[in-house]
C-alpha positions in Angstrom: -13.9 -15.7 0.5 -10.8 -16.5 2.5 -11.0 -16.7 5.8 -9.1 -13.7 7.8 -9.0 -11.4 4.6 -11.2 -8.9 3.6 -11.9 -8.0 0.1 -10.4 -4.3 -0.5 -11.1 -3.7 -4.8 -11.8 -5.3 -8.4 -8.2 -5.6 -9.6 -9.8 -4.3 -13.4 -10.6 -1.4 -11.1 -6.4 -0.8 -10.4 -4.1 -0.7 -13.2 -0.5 -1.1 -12.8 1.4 2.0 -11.6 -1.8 3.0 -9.9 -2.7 2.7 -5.9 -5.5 3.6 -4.2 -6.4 3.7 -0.3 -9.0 1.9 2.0 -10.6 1.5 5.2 -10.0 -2.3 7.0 -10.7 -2.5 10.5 -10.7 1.6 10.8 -7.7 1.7 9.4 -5.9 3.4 6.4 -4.4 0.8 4.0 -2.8 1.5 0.4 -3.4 -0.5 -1.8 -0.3 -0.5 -4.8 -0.2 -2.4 -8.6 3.4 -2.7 -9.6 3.5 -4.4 -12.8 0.3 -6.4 -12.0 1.6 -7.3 -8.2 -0.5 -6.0 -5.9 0.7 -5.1 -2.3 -0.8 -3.2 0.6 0.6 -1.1 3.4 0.0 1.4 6.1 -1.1 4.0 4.2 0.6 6.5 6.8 4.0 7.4 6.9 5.5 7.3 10.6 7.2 10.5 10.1 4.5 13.3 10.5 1.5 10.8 9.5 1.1 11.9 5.7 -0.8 9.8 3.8 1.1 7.6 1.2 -1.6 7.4 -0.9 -1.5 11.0 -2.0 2.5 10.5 -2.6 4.1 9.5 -6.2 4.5 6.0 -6.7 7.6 5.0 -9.3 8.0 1.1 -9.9 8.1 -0.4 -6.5 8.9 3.0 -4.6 6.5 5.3 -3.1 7.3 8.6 -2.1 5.6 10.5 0.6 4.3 13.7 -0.2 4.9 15.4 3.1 8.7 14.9 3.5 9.6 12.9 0.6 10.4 9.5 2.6 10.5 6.0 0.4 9.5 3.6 0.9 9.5 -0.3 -1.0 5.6 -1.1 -1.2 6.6 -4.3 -1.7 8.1 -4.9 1.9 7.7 -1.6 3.6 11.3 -0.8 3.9 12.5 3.2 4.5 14.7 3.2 1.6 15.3 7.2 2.5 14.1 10.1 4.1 13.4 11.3 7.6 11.4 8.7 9.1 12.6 6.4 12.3 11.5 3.3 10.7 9.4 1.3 8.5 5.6 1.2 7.0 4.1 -2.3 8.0 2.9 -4.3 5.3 0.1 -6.4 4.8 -0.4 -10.0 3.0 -2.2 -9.9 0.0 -4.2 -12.4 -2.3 -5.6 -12.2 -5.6 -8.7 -14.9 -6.3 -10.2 -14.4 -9.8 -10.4 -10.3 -10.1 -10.7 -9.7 -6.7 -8.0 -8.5 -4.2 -8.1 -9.6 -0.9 -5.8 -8.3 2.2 -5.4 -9.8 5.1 -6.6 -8.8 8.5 
């Protein structure tokens, strides 16, 4: 295991194009594949706390479902929308089929 990361999912278990949400630390983290790249963020959007999880996800955008904000999972960037700023991210590491996100 590495230290200060927590495993989150089988990466078998999350095709690409597909996301999924979990629980580190009591809080809500989506989990994204784009094109076999995984990357986590809060999985809340800062506008009226939506979850991005139940949002569409196209390439490296998600959408939320609430308001339609995007945002890049890749960086947590607003790329539009009415929200005052961005989704934070966090680091992500992929050991054998495991993926790991850190703390």
């Amino acid at each position: 295991m590495l230290e200060g990361f927590v495993a989150v999912t089988a990466a078998s278990e999350l095709p690409p194009g597909a996301m999924k949400w979990v629980v580190i630390d009591r809080e809500r983290v989506l989990i994204a594949n784009v094109g076999g790249a995984f990357y986590a963020l809060r999985d809340v959007c800062g506008h009226a706390g939506a979850p991005l999880s139940t949002g569409e996800l196209v390439g490296h955008v998600i959408e939320c479902p609430l308001h339609y904000a995007c945002f890049d999972v890749r960086t947590g960037k607003l790329l539009s929308g009415p929200v005052s700023g961005d989704v934070p991210t966090f680091e992500v590491r992929l050991e054998g089929d495991t993926v790991y996100v850190k703390r």
